[in-house]
C-alpha positions as CSV (number, residue, x, y, z in Angstrom):
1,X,0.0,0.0,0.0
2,X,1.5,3.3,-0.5
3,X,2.4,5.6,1.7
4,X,0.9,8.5,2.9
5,X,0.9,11.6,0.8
6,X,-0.1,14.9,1.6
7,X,-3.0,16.2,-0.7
8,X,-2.3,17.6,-3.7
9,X,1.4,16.4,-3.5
10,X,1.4,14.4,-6.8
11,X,-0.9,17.1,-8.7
12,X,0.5,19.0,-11.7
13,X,-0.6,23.1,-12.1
14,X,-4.3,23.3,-11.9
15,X,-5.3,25.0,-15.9
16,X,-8.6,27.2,-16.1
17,X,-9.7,25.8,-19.3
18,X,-9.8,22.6,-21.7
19,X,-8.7,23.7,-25.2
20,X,-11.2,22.4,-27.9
21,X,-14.0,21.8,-25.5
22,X,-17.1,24.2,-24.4
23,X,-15.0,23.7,-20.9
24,X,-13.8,27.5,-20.9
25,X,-14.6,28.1,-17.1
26,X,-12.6,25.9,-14.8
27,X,-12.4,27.1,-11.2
28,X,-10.7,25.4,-8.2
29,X,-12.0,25.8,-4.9
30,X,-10.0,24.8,-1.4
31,X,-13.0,24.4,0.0
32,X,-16.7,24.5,-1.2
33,X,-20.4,23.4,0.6
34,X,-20.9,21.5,-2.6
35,X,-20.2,21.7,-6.3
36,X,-23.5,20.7,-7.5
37,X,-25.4,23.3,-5.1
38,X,-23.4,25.8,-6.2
39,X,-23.4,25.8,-10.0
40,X,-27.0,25.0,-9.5
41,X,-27.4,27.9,-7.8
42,X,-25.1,29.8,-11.3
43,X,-27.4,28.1,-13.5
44,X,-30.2,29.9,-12.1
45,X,-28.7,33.4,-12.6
46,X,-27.9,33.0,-16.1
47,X,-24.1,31.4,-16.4
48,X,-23.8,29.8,-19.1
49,X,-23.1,26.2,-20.0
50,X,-19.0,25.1,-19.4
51,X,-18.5,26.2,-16.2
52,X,-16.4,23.8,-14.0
53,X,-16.0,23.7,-10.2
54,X,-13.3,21.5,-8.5
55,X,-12.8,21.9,-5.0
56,X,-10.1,19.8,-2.2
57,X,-13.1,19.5,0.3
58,X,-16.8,19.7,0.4
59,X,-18.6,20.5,3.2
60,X,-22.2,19.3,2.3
61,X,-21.2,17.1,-0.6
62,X,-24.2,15.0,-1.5
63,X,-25.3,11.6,-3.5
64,X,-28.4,10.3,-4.9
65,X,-31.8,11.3,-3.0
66,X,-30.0,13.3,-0.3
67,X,-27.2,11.4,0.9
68,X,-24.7,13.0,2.5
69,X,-21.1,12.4,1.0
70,X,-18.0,13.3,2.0
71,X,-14.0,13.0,1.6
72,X,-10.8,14.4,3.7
73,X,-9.1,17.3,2.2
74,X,-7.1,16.3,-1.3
75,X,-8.1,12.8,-1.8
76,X,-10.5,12.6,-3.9
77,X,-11.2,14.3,-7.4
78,X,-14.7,16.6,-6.4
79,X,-15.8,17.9,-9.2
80,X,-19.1,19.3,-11.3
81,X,-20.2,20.6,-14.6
82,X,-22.4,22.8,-15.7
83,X,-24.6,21.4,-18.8
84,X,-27.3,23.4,-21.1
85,X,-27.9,20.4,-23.2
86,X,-30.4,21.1,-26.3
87,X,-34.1,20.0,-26.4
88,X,-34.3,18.2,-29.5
89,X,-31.5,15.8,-28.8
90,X,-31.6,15.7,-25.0
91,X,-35.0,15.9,-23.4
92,X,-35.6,14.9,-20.2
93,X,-35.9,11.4,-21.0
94,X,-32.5,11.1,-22.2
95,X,-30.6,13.1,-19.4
96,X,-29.8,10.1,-17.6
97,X,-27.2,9.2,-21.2
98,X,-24.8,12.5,-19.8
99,X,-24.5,10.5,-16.2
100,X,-23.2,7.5,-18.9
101,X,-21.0,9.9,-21.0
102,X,-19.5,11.2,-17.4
103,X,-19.1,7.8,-16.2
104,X,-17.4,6.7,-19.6
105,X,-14.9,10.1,-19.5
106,X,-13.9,9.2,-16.1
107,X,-13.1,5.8,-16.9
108,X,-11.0,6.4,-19.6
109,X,-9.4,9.2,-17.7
110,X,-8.6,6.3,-14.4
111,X,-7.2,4.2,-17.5
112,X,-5.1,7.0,-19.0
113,X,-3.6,8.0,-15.9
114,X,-3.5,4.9,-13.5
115,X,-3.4,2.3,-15.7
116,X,-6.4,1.0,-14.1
117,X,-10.4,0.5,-16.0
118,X,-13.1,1.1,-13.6
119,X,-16.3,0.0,-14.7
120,X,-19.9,1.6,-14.7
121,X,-22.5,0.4,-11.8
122,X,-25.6,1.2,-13.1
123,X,-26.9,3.7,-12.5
124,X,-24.5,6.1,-11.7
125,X,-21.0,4.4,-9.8
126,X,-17.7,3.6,-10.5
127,X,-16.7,0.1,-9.6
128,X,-13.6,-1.9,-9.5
129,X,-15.2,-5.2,-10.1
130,X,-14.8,-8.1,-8.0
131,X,-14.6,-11.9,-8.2
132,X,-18.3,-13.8,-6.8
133,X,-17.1,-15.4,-3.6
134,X,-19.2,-17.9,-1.9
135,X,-21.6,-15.8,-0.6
136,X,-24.3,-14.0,-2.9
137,X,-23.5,-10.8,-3.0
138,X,-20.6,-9.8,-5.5
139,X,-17.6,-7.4,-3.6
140,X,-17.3,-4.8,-6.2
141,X,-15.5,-1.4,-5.1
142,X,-17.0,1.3,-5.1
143,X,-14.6,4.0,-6.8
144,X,-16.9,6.8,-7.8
145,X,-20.2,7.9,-7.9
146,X,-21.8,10.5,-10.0
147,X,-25.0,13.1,-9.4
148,X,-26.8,14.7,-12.1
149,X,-29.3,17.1,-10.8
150,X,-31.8,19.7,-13.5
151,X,-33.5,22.9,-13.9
152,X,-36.5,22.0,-16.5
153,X,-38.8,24.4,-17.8
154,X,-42.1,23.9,-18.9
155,X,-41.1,20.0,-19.4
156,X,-37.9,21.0,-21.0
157,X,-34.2,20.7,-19.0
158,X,-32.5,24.2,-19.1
159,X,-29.9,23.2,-17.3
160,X,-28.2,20.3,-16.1
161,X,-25.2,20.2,-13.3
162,X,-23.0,16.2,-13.2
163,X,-20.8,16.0,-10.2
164,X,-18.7,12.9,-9.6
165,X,-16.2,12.5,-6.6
166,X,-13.8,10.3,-7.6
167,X,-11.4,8.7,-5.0
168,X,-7.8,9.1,-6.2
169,X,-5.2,9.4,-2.9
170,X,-6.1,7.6,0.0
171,X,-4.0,6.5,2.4
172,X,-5.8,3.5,3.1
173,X,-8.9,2.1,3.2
174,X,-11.2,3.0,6.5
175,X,-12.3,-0.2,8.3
176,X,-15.7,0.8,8.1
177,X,-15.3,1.0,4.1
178,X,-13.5,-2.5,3.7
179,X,-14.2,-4.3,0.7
180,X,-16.9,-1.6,0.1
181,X,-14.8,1.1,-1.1
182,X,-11.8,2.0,-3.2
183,X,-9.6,4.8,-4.2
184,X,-7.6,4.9,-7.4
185,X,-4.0,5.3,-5.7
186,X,-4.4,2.3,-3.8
187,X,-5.7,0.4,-7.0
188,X,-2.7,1.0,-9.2
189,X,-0.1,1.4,-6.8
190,X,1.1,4.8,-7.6
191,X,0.3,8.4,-6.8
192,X,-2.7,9.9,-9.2
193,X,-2.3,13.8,-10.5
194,X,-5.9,14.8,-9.8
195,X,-5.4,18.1,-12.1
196,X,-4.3,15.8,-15.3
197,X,-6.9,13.6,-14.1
198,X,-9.9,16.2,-14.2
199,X,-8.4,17.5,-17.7
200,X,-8.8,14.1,-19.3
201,X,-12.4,13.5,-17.6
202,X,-13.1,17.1,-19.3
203,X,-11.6,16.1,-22.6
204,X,-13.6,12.8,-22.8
205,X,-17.0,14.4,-21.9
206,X,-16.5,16.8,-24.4
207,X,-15.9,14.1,-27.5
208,X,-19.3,11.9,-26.0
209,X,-21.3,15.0,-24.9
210,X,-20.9,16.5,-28.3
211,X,-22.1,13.6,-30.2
212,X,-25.5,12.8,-27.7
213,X,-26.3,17.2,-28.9
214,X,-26.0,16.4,-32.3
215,X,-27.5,13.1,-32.5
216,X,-30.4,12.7,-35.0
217,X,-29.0,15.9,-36.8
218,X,-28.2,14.5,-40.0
219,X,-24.9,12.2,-39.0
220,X,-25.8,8.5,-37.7
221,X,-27.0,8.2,-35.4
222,X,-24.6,5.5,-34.6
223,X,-22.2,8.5,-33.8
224,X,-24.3,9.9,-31.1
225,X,-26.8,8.2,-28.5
226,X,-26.0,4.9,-30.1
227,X,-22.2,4.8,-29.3
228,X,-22.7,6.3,-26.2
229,X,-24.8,3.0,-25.2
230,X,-22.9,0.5,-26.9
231,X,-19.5,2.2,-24.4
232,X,-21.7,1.5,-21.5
233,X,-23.0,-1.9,-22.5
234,X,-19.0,-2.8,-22.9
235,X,-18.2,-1.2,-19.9
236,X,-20.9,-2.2,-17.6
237,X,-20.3,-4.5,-14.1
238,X,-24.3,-4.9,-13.5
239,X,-25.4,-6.5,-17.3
240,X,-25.3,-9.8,-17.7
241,X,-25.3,-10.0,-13.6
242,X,-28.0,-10.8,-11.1
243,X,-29.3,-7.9,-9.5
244,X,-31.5,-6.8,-6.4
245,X,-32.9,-3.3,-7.0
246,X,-34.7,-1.3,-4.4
247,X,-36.9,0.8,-6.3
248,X,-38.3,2.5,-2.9
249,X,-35.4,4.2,-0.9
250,X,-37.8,5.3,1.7
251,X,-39.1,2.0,2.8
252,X,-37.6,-0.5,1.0
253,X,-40.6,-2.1,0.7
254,X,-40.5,-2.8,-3.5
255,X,-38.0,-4.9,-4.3
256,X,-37.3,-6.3,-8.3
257,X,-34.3,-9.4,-8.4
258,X,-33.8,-10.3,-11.5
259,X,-30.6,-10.8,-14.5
260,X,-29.7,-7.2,-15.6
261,X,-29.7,-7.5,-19.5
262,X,-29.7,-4.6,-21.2
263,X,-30.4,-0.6,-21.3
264,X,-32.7,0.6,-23.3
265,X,-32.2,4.2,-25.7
266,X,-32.7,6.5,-22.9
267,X,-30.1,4.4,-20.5
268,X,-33.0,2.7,-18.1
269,X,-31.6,-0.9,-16.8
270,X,-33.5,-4.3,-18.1
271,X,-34.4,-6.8,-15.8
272,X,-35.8,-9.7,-16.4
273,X,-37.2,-11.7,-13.1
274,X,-37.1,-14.8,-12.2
275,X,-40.8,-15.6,-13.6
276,X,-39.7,-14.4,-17.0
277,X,-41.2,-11.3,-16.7
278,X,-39.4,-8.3,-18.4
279,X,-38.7,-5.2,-16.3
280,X,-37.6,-1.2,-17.1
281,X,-36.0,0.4,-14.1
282,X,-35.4,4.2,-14.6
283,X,-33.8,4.6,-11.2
284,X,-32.9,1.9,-8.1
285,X,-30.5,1.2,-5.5
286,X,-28.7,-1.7,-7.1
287,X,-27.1,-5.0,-5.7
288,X,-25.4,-7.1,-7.7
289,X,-25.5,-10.7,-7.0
290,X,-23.8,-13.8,-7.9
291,X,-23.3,-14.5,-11.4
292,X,-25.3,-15.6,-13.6
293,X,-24.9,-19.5,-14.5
């Protein structure tokens, strides 16, 4: 394991914009209440679409439906974006495909840099993907996870803000976290630059980004939505697996178990259960079970 570092050791001078990308606004924060919040809050008065916020700490980071997430100073890569993604191509239906090109652009970036491939937990995690033991719950590691939160007017999303923390320089792994959690560094084996990091996840959300706007524009649509899809099908640790989904957070009274088997064109998960029955899930806390014999 390596050794301790302190934060932002390893990282390379922080840039304040991504050539060739809509990613003109990058700002870097010691210390923020929480990306998302924030550029929501932007969005609201008017900036426009490209700003960036990366920040060492969050104070009142958060993850799907409320939960509170946090990270020590520096060891993680906190970051959001802020998205004005057009009608035509990206209605609300479709919004949850930019969650799948952030996911994608991250784990490229983890590849570039580290050397190591995290794959996409549907429906919004980074996972280093574990053997099935002898129990039935598969220990996948959780690397990342990913918020994408919207302004829609009159049924139409004017604006759209991702975050993802991304654990890159942990010192270890907290007991509590064991076999649940991950962090990039302790993955690969060697320190991770956060700031080359962030440019690559920019870089790579640009190329998939730009094709899901000007899908169904004249080019094939093979170049836009449909790529995107066929990346996350390749990339994915929950299809082809057994899956428990709680499709009530509140009361986890409605559960679906099933084989994961597909996503359909606006990035919902497939399910078929164990009567045969087909299932669409547009959003679940997912479990992935032993694999499927």
């Amino acid at each position: 394991m390596p050794a301790e570092q302190d934060p932002g050791q390893f990282d390379s001078p922080h840039f304040s914009s991504v050539d060739g990308t809509r990613f003109t606004d990058v700002e870097w924060h010691d210390e923020i209440g929480s990306t998302n919040t924030e550029l929501l809050d932007r969005a609201r008065r008017g900036a426009p679409e490209g700003v960036v916020l990366i920040a060492d700490r969050q104070t009142a980071g958060r993850g799907r439906r409320g939960r509170r997430w946090t990270a020590p100073p520096g060891s993680s890569l906190m970051m959001s974006v802020l998205l004005r993604p057009p009608a035509g191509p990206l209605p609300p239906a479709r919004a949850a495909l930019v969650t799948l090109a952030v996911a994608l652009a991250a784990a490229d970036a983890c590849e570039q840099t580290s050397g190591i491939r995290p794959q996409l937990k549907w429906p919004n995690d980074l996972v280093i993907a574990g053997d099935a033991g002898l129990g039935t719950t598969r220990q996948d590691r959780k690397l990342a996870g990913i918020l994408a939160e919207s302004i829609s007017t009159q049924g139409q999303i004017t604006a759209l803000v991702v975050g993802m923390g991304l654990n890159t320089g942990w010192p270890e792994v907290p007991a509590e976290l064991d076999g649940i959690a991950t962090s990039l560094n302790l993955e690969s084996g060697v320190p991770v630059d956060r700031t080359l990091l962030a440019r690559r996840v920019l870089a790579g959300l640009e190329a998939r980004y730009g094709r899901l706007c000007h899908s169904g524009e004249g080019a094939s649509d093979a170049t836009g939505t449909t790529k995107v899809l066929e990346e996350a099908r390749q990339n994915s640790a929950t299809l082809g697996r057994r899956v428990r989904i709680s499709l009530d957070a509140t009361t986890m009274s409605r559960v679906l178990e099933g084989l994961a088997t597909d996503l359909d064109a606006q990035g919902r998960l497939l399910v078929t259960d164990d009567a045969g029955a087909a299932h669409t899930v547009a959003v679940g806390d997912v479990v992935h079970l032993r694999s499927a014999q």
